[in-house]
C-alpha positions in Angstrom: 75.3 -63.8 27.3 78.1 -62.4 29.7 77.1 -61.6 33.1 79.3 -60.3 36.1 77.7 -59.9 39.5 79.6 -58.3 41.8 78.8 -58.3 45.5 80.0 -57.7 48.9 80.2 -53.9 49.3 78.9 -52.3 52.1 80.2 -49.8 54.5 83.5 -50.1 56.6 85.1 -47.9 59.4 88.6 -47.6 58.7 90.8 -50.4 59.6 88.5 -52.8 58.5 87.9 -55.4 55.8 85.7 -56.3 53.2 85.2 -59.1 50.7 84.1 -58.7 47.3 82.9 -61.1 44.7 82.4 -61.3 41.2 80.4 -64.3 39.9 80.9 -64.8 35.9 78.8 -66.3 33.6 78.5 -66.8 29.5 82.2 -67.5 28.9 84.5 -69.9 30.0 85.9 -68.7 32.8 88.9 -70.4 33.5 90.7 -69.0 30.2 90.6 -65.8 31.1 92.8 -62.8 33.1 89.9 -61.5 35.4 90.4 -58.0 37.2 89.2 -55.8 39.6 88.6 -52.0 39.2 87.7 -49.3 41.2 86.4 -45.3 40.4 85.9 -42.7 43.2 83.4 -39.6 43.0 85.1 -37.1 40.7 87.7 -39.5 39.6 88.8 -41.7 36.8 88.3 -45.4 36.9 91.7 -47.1 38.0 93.0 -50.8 37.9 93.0 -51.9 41.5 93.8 -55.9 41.3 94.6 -58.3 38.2 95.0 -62.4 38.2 96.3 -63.9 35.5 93.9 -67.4 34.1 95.0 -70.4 36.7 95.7 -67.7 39.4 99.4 -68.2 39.1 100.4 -64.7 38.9 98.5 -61.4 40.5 99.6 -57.6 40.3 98.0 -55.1 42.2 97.8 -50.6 42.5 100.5 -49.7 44.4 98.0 -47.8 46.6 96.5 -51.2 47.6 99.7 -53.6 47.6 100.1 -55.7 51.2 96.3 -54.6 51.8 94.2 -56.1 48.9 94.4 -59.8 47.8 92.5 -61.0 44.5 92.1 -64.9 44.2 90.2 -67.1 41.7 87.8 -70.0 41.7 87.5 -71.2 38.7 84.9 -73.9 39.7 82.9 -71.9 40.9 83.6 -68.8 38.3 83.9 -66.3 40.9 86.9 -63.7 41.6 87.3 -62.4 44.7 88.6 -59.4 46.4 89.9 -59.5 49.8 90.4 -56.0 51.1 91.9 -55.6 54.6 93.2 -52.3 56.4 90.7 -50.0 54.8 90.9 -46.4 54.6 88.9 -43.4 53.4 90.5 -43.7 50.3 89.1 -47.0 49.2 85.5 -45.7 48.6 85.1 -45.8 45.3 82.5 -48.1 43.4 84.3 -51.3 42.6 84.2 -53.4 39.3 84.9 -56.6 37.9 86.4 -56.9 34.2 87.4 -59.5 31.9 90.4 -57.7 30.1 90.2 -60.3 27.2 86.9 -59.6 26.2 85.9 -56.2 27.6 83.1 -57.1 29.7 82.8 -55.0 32.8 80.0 -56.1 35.8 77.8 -54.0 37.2 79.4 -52.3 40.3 79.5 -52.7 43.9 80.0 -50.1 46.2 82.5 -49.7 49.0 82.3 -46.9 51.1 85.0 -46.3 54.4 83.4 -44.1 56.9 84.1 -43.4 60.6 
């Protein structure tokens, strides 16, 4: 059975930074693209962060580029989510997925607030 457990959201004042996890199980790990995702209130779910299997190669959302850096562990199955320089505009309820086999975790939410 597949399991993603996200954690590490919590609330932020802008300008600061936040880790986020994703702990995978029921699949092997290591031979697949992970990526992070993120919807706001109100708006559609967008691709925020993606890290290709061995972590050689990692695109991000314009909107988060220089900011946001996704890594990989693959011995510990666990992606991460380093988010720096937070703004408002971040809130959103972030989620892991594993594009290669559609499997989405539960959610973790971030929420920027001054």
């Amino acid at each position: 059975q597949v399991r993603l457990v996200e954690s590490g959201g919590g609330v932020v004042q802008p300008g600061g930074s936040l880790r986020l996890s994703c702990e995978a199980s029921g699949f092997t790990f290591n031979t697949y693209t992970m990526s992070w995702y993120r919807q706001a209130l109100g708006k559609e779910r967008e691709l925020v962060a993606v890290i290709s299997r061995g972590g050689g190669s990692t695109d991000y959302a314009p909107s988060v580029k220089g900011r946001f850096t996704i890594s990989r562990d693959d011995v510990k199955s666990t992606v991460y989510l380093q988010m720096n320089n937070l703004q408002h505009e971040d809130t959103a309820v972030y989620y892991c997925m594993v594009p290669g086999g559609g499997y989405w975790g539960q959610g973790t939410q971030v929420t920027v607030s001054s």
